[in-house]
C-alpha positions in Angstrom: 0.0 0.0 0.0 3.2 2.2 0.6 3.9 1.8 -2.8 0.6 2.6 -3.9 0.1 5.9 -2.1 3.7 6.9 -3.0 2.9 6.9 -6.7 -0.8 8.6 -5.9 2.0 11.5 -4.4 4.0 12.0 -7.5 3.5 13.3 -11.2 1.6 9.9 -11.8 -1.1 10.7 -9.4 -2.1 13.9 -10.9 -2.4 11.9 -14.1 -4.8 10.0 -12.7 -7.0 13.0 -11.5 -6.4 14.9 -15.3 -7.4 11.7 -17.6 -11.0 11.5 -16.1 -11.3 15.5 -16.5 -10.3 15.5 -20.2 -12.6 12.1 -20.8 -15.0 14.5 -18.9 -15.0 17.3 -20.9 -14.2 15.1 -24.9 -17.3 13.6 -23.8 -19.7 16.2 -22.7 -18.3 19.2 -23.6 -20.0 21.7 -26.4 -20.2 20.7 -29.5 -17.7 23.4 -31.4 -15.2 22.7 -33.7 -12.4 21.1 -33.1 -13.9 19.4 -30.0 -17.1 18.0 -32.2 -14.6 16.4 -34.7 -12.4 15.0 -32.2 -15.7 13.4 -30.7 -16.7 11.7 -33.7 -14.3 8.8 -32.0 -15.2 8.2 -29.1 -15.4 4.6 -29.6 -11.9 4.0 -30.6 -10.8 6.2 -27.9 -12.8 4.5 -25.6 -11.0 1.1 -27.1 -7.6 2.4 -26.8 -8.3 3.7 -22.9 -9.0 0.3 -22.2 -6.1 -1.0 -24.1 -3.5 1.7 -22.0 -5.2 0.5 -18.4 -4.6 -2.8 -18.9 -1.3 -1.8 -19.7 -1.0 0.2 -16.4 -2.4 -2.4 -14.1 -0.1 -5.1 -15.2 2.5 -2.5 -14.5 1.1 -2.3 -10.9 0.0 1.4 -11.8 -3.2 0.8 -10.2 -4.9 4.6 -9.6 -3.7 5.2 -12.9 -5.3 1.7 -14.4 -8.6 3.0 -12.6 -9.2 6.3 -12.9 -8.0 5.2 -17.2 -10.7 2.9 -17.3 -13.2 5.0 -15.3 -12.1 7.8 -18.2 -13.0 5.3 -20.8 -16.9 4.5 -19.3 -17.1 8.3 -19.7 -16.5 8.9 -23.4 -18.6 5.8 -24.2 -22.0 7.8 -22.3 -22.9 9.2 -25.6 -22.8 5.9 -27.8 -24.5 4.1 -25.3 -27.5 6.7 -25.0 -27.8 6.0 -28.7 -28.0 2.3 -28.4 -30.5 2.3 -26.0 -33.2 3.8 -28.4 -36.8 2.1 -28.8 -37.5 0.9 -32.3 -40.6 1.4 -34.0 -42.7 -1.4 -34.9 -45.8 -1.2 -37.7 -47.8 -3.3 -39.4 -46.9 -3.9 -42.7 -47.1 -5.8 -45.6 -45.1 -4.1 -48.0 -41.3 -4.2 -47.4 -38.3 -2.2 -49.2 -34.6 -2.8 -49.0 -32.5 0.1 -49.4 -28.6 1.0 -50.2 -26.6 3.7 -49.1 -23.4 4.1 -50.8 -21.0 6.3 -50.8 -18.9 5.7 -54.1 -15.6 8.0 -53.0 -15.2 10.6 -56.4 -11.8 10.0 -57.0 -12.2 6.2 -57.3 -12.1 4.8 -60.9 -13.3 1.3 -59.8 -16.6 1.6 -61.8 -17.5 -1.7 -62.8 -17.0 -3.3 -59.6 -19.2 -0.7 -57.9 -21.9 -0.8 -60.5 -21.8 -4.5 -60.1 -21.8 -4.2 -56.3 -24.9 -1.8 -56.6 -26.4 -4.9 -58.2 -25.7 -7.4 -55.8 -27.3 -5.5 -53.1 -30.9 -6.0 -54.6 -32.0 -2.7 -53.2 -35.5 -1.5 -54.6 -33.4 2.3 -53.9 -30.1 3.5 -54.1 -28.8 6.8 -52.2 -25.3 7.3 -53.6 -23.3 10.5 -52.9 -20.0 12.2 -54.8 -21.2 11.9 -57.8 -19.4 13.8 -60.6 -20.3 13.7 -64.7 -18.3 10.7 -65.1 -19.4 8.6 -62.4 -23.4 9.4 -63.4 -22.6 8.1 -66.9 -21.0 4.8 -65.7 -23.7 4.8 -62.8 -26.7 4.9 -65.6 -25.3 2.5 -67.9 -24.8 0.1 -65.3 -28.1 0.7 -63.3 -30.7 1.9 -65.9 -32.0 -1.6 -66.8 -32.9 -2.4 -62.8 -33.8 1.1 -61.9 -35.3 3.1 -64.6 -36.0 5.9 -62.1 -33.7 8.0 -60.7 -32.5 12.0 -60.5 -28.9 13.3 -60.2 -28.1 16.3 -58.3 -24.9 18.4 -59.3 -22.7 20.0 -57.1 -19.0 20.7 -56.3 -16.5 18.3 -55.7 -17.3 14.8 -53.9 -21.2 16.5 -53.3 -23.2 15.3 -56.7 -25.9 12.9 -55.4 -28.0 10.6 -56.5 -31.2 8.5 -56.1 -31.9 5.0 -57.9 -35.5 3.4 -57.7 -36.9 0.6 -58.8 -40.4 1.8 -58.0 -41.8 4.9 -59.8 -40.8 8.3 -57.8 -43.2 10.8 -58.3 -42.6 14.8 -57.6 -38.8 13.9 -57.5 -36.6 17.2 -57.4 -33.3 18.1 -56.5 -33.1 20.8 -53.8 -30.8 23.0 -52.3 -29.5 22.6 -48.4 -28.0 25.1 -47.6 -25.1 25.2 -50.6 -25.4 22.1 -51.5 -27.6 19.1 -53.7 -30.1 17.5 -51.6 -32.7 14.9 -53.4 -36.7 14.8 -52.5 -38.7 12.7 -54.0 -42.0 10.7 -53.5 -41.8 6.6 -53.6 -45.2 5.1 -54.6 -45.3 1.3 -54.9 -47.9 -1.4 -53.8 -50.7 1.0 -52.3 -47.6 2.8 -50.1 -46.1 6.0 -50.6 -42.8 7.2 -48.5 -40.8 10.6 -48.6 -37.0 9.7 -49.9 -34.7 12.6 -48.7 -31.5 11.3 -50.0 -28.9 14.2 -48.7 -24.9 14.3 -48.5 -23.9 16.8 -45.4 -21.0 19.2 -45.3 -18.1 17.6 -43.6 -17.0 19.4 -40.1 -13.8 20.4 -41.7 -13.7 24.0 -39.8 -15.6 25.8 -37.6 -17.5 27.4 -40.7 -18.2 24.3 -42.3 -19.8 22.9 -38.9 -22.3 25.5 -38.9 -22.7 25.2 -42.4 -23.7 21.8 -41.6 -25.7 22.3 -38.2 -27.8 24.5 -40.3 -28.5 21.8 -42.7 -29.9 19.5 -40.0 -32.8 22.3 -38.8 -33.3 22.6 -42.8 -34.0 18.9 -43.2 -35.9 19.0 -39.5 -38.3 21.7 -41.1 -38.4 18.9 -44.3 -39.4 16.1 -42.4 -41.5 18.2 -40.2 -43.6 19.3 -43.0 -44.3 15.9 -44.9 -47.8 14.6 -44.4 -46.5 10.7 -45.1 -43.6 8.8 -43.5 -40.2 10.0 -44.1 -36.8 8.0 -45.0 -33.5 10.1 -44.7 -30.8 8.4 -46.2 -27.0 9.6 -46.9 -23.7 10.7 -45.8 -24.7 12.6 -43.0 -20.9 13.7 -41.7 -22.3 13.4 -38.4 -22.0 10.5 -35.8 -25.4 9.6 -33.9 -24.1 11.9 -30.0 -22.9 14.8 -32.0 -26.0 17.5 -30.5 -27.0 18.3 -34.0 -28.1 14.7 -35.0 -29.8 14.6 -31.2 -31.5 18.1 -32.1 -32.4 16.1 -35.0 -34.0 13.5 -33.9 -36.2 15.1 -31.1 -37.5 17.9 -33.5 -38.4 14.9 -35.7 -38.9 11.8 -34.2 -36.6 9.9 -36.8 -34.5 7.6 -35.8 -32.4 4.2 -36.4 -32.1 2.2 -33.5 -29.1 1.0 -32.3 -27.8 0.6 -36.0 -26.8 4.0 -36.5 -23.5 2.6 -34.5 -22.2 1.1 -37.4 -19.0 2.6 -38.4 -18.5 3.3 -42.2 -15.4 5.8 -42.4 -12.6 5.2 -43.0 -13.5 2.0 -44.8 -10.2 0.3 -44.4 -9.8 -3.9 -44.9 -13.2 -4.2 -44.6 -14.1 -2.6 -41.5 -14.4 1.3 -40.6 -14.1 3.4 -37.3 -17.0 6.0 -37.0 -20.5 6.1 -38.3 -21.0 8.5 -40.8 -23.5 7.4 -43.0 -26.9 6.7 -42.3 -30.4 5.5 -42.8 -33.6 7.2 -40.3 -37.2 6.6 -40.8 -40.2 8.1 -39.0 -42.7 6.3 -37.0 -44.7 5.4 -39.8 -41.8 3.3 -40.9 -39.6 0.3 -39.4 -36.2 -1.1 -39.8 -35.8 -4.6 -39.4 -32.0 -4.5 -39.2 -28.8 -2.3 -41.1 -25.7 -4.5 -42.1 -22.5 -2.5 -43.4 -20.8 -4.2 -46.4 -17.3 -3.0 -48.8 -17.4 -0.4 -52.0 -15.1 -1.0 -53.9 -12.3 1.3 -54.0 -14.1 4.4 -51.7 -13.3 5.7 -48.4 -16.9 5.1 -46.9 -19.0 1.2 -46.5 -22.0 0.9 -47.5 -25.1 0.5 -45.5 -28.2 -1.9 -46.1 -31.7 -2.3 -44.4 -34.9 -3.8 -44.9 -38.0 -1.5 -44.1 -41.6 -2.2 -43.3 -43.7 0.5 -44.9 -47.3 0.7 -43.9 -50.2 0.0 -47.0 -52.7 2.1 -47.3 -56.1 1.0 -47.3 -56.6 3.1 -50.7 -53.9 4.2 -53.4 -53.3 7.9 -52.7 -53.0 10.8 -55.6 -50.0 12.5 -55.8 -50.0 16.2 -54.6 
């Protein structure tokens, strides 16, 4: 125990005290640039906490080894609240898979992610950084399963667009706040659904945040305006406990359930480290489960989900 307090004494000790303060503060600290960035990885930090106390208690550190892992149950708060969300449940009959892919502009492995897009058998297809070249390769590849779908053009690694299977009605290409954002109405089977298909500013500075923080209230008032259920799907630059996405979500009542944990970026061997891209319904709509799988040659995986979509007792005209 000598031993013990004797490190507690020394520079060691007051390590222990400052980990849990910064873990403190990374975790629930305001959500400004750089400190919303650096919070995007929480998880990994979390991981590598862990990692260093193990480290330190087989070294006999042990305030060091407790107050590190303490520090790592703190910046894993936010995740967890996330996790913990309620799913929706409806009765449905009609059910929809969607894609969310993020194709990486730069990348010139075409074929392989036209014939990826393929292999997902997704009734629609959000797909962001889409330049002139990649729509060309994108619609000769696509066109003969999904002879519906809009482009929106916008600078570089922002073009989007939106495949379908299933006719979209009223489909138009907005603009959010600088940039392309993709509204249309999906009518199949007696159901209709609201596809926002949107690609966020990254947090790159502290202008780009709020660039990007303004985006989410414009999509809130979107959502908040729709008179039928609501599917949001994209690269949202945005993990699930930034206070933007949270904002979000209560405005709205979207959500995703404990999927929107995933990570896609960086897409790296197969895996990723943070959650980026996403996929949120309304109540009027259910997941039954997201899986992340590779793109070829981009920075971002793909996501995929099945959705229940409630049938309406009688077709609906368009507005």
């Amino acid at each position: 125990m000598r031993g013990e307090w004797r490190e507690f004494s020394d520079r060691s000790g007051w390590l222990a005290i400052l980990i849990p303060i910064c873990a403190l503060g990374l975790a629930f600290g305001p959500d400004q640039f750089p400190l919303v960035t650096i919070r995007a990885f929480l998880i990994p930090m979390a991981a590598l906490l862990v990692g260093l106390a193990t480290w330190m208690l087989k070294k006999h550190y042990l305030y060091m080894g407790i107050s590190t892992i303490f520090a790592a149950c703190l910046v894993l708060v936010p995740p967890a609240r996330v996790f913990l969300q309620a799913k929706d449940k409806v009765r449905s009959t009609s059910l929809w898979t969607i894609a969310q892919m993020n194709v990486h502009e730069p990348n010139t492995s075409f074929a392989q992610v036209v014939a990826t897009a393929r292999a997902t058998g997704a009734d629609l297809l959000s797909m962001q950084e889409i330049d002139t070249t990649w729509r060309k390769r994108l619609d000769a590849g696509l066109s003969d399963l999904y002879p519906w779908h809009i482009h929106g053009a916008g600078e570089r690694n922002y073009g989007i667009a939106l495949y379908s299977n299933m006719p979209l009605e009223q489909a138009e290409v907005m603009e959010l706040e600088g940039l392309p954002t993709i509204r249309a109405v999906v009518g199949h089977q007696n159901s209709r659904v609201q596809v926002l298909a949107v690609h966020l500013r990254a947090p790159e500075s502290a202008e780009k945040l709020s660039q990007r923080n303004t985006q989410w209230n414009s999509l809130a008032e979107l959502v908040q305006k729709a008179d039928i259920p609501v599917c949001l799907i994209g690269d949202l630059n945005t993990v699930p406990w930034d206070e933007a996405y949270k904002r979000f979500t209560a405005r709205t009542g979207m959500r995703t359930g404990p999927w929107s944990l995933i990570p896609t970026w960086p897409a790296m061997a197969g895996t990723a480290v943070i959650p980026l891209d996403h996929i949120l319904t309304t109540s009027g709509l259910c997941m039954l489960g997201v899986r992340a799988f590779s793109i070829p040659g981009s920075d971002h995986r793909g996501l995929w989900t099945n959705v229940q979509v409630p049938v309406q007792d009688t077709p609906r005209a368009g507005r």
